[in-house]
VOLOMI-432511 format. One record per residue: residue number from 1; residue in one letter; x, y, z of N, C-alpha, C in turn. Coordinates in pm, 1 decimal, m for minus. Layout:
N
     n   res        nc1        nc2        nc3       cac1       cac2       cac3        cc1        cc2        cc3
   NUM     A          X          Y          Z          X          Y          Z          X          Y          Z
...
This chain:
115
     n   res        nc1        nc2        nc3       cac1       cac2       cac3        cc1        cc2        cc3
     1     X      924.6     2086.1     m528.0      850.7     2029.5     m415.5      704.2     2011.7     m454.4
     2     X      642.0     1893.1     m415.0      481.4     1872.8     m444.0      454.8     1842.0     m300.9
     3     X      304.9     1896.2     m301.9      243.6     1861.6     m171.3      100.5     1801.4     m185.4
     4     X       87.7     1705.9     m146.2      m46.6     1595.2     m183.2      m80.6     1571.1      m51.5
     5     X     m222.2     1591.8      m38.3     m325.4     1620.2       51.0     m446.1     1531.1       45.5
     6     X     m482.8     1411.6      121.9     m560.5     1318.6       32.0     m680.5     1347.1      134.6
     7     X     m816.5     1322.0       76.1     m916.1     1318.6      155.8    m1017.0     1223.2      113.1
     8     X    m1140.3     1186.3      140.9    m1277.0     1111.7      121.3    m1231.8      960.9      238.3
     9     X    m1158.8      923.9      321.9    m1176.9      816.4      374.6    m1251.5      811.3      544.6
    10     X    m1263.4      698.9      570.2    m1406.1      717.1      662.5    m1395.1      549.0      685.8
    11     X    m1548.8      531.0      738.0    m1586.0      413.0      793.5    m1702.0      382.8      673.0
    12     X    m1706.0      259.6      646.7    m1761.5      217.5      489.1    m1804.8       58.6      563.7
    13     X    m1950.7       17.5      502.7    m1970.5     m124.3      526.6    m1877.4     m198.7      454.2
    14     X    m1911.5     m343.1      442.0    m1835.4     m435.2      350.5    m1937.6     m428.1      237.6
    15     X    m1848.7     m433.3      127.0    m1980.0     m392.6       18.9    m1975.9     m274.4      m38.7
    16     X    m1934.7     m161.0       51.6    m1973.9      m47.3       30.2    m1859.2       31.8     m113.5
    17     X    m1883.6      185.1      m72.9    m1801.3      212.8     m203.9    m1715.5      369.3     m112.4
    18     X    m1624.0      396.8     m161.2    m1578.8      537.3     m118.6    m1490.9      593.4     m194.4
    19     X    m1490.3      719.0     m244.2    m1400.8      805.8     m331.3    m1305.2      875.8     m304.4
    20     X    m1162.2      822.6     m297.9    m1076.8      932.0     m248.5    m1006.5     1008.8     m342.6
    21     X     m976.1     1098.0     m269.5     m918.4     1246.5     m323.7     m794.9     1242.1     m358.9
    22     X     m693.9     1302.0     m400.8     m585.6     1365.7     m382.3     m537.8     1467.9     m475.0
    23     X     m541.3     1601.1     m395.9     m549.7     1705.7     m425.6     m350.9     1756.7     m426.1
    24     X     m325.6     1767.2     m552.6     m152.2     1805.1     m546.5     m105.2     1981.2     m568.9
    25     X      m25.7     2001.9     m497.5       m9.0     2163.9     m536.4      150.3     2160.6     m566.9
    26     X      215.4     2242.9     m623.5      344.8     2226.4     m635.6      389.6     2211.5     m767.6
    27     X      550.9     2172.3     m774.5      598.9     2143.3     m938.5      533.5     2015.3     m983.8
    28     X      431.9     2050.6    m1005.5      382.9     1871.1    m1036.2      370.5     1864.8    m1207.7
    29     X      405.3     1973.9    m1284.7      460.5     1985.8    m1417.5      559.3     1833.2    m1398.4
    30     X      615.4     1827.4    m1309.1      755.2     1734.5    m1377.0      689.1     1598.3    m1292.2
    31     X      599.6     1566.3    m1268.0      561.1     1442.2    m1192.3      468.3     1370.2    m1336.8
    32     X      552.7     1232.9    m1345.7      537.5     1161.3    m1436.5      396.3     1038.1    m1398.7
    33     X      401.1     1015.6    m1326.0      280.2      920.9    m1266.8      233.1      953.4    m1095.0
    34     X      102.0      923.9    m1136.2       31.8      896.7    m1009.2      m32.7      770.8     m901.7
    35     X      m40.1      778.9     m782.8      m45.9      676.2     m749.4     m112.2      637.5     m558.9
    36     X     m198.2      550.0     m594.7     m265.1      535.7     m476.0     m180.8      381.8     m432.7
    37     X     m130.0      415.0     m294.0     m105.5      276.8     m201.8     m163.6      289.2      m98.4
    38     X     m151.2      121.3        5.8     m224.8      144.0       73.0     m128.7       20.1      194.3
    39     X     m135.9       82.6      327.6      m69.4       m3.5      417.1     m207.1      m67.5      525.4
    40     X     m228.6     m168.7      550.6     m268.8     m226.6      624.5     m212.1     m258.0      762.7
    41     X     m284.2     m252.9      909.4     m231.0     m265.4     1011.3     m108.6     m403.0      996.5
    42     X        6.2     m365.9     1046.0      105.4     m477.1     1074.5      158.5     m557.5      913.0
    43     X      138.9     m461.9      809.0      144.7     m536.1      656.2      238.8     m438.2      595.9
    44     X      293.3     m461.2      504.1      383.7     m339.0      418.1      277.9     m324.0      352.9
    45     X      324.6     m188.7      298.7      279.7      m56.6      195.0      268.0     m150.7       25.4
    46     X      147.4     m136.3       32.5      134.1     m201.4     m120.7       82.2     m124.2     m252.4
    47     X       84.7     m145.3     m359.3       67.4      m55.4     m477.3      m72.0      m99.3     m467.0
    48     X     m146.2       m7.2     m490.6     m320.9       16.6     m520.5     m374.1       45.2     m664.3
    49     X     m257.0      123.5     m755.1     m291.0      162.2     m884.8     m255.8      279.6     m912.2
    50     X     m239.0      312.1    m1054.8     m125.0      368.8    m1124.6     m178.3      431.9    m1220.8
    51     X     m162.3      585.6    m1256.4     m216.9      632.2    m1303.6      m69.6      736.1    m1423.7
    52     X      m66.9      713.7    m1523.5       83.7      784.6    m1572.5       10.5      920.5    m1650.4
    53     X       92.9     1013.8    m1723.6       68.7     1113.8    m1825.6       15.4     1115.6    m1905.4
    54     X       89.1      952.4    m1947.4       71.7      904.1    m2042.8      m53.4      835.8    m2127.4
    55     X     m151.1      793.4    m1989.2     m257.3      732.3    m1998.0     m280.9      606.2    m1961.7
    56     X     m136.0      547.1    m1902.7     m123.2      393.5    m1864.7     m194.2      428.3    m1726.2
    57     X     m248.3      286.5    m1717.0     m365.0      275.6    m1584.2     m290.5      104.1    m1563.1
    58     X     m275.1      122.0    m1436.6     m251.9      m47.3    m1379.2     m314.0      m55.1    m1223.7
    59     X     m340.4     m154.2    m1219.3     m426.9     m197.7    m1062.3     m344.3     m307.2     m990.6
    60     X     m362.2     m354.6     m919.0     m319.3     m450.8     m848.2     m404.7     m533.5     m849.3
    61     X     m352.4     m691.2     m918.4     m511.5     m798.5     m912.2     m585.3     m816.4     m815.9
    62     X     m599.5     m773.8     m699.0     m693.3     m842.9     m587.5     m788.0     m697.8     m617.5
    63     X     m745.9     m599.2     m673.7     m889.2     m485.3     m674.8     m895.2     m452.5     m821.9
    64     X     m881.9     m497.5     m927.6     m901.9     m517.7    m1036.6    m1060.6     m527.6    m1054.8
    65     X    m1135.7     m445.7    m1158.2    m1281.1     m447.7    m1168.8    m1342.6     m376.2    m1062.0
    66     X    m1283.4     m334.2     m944.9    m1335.2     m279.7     m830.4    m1310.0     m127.4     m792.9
    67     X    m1183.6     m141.3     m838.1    m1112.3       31.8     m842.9    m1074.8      103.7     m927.2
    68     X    m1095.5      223.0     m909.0    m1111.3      290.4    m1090.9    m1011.8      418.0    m1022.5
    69     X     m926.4      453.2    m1090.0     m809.5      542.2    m1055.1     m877.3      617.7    m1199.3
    70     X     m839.7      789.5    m1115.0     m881.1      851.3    m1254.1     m836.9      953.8    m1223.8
    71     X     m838.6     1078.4    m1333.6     m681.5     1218.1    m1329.5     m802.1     1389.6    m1348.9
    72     X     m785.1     1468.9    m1264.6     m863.4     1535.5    m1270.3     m769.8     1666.1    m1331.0
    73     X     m689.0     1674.1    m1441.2     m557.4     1737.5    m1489.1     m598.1     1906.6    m1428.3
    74     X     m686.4     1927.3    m1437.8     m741.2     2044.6    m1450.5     m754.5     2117.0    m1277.1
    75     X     m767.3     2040.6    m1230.6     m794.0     2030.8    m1097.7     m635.4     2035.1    m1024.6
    76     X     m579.4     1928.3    m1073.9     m484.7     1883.8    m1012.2     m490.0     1742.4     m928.9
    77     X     m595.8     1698.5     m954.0     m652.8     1602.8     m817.7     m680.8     1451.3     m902.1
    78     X     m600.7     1407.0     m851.1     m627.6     1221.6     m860.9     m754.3     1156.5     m779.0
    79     X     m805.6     1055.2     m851.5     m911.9      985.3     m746.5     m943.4      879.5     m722.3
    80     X     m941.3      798.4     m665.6     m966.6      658.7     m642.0    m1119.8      606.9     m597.8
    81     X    m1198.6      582.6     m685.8    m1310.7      502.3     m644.1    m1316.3      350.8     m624.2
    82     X    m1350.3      323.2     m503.9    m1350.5      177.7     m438.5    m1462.9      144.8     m428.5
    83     X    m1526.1       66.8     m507.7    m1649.7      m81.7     m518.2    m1634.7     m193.9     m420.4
    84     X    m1723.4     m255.8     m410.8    m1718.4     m355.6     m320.2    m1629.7     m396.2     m228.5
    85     X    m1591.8     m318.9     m134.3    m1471.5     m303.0      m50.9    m1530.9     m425.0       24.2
    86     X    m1377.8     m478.9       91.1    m1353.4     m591.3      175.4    m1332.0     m536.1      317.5
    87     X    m1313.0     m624.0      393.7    m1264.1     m588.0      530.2    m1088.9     m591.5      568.7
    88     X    m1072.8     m675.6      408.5     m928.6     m723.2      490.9     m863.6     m564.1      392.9
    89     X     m933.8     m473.8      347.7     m892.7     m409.7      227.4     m883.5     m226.8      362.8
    90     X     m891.6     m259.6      501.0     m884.2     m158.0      591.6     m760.5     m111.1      585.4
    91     X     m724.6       15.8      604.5     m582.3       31.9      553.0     m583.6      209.9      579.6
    92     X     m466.6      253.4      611.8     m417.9      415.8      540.7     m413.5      419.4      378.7
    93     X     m457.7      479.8      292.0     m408.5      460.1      213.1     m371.5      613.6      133.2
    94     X     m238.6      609.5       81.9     m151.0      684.6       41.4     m173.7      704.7      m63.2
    95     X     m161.7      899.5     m115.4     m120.9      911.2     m291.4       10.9      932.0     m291.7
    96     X       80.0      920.1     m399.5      229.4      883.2     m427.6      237.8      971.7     m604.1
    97     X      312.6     1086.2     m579.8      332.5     1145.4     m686.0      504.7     1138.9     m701.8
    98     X      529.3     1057.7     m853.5      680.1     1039.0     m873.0      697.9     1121.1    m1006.8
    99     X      827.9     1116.5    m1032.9      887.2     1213.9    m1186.6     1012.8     1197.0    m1161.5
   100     X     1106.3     1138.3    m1237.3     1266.4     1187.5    m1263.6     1320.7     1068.8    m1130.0
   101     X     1387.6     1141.3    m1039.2     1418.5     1096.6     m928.1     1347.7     1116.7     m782.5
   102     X     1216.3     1231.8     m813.9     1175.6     1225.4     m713.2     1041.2     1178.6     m706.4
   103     X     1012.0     1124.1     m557.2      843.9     1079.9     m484.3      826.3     1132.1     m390.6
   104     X      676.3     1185.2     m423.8      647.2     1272.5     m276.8      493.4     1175.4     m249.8
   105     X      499.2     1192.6      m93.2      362.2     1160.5      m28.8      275.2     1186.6       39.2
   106     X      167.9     1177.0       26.4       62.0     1261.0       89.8       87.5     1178.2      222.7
   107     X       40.1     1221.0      274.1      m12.0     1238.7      501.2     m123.5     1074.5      503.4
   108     X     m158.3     1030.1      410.4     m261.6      931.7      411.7     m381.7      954.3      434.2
   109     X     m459.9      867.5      434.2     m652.6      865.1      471.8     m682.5      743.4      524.2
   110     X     m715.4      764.2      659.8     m806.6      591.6      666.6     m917.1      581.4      589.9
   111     X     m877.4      432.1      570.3    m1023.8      374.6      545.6    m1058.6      277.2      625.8
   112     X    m1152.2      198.1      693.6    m1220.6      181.4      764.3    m1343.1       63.1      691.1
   113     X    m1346.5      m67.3      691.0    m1431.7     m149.0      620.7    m1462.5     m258.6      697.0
   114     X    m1600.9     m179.9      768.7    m1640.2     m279.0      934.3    m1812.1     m241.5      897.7
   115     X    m1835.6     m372.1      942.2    m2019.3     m379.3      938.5    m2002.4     m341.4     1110.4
């Protein structure tokens, strides 16, 4: 069992920047990649970026150059820094820890991207 706990989201201008958390406790020995998504009101759940063991990093092109996914091994804690956030980019957004056959998910974080 893993348990992922995400925090840093809030209300952010357009423009602005915000760092989220996700803090994992559990067998996360056997969790092969990490991973921030993000659902928008009335939209499916979309991939945000990808973070593996291995060192593979992938983004999703519309936040490419903008979002920097990064592994705090030591910690336990994944992080997502967001640059020049949009409005249409308002959303819950989810960490997603997978391995083998299983995915576990954190509770979410709003974010919030309103002048």
């Amino acid at each position: 069992q893993v348990l992922l706990v995400e925090s840093g989201g809030g209300l952010v201008q357009p423009g602005g920047s915000l760092r989220l958390a996700c803090s994992a406790a559990g067998s996360i020995f056997s969790m092969n990649a990490m991973a921030w998504y993000r659902q928008a009101p009335g939209k499916q759940r979309e991939l945000v970026a990808t973070s593996t063991d291995s060192g593979i990093v992938r983004y999703a092109e519309s936040v490419k150059g903008r979002f920097t996914i990064s592994r705090d091994n030591a910690k336990n804690t994944v992080y997502l820094e967001m640059d020049s956030l949009k409005s249409a980019e308002t959303a819950v957004y989810y960490c997603n820890a997978a391995g083998g056959l299983s995915m576990y998910w954190g509770q979410g974080t709003q974010v919030i991207v309103s002048s």
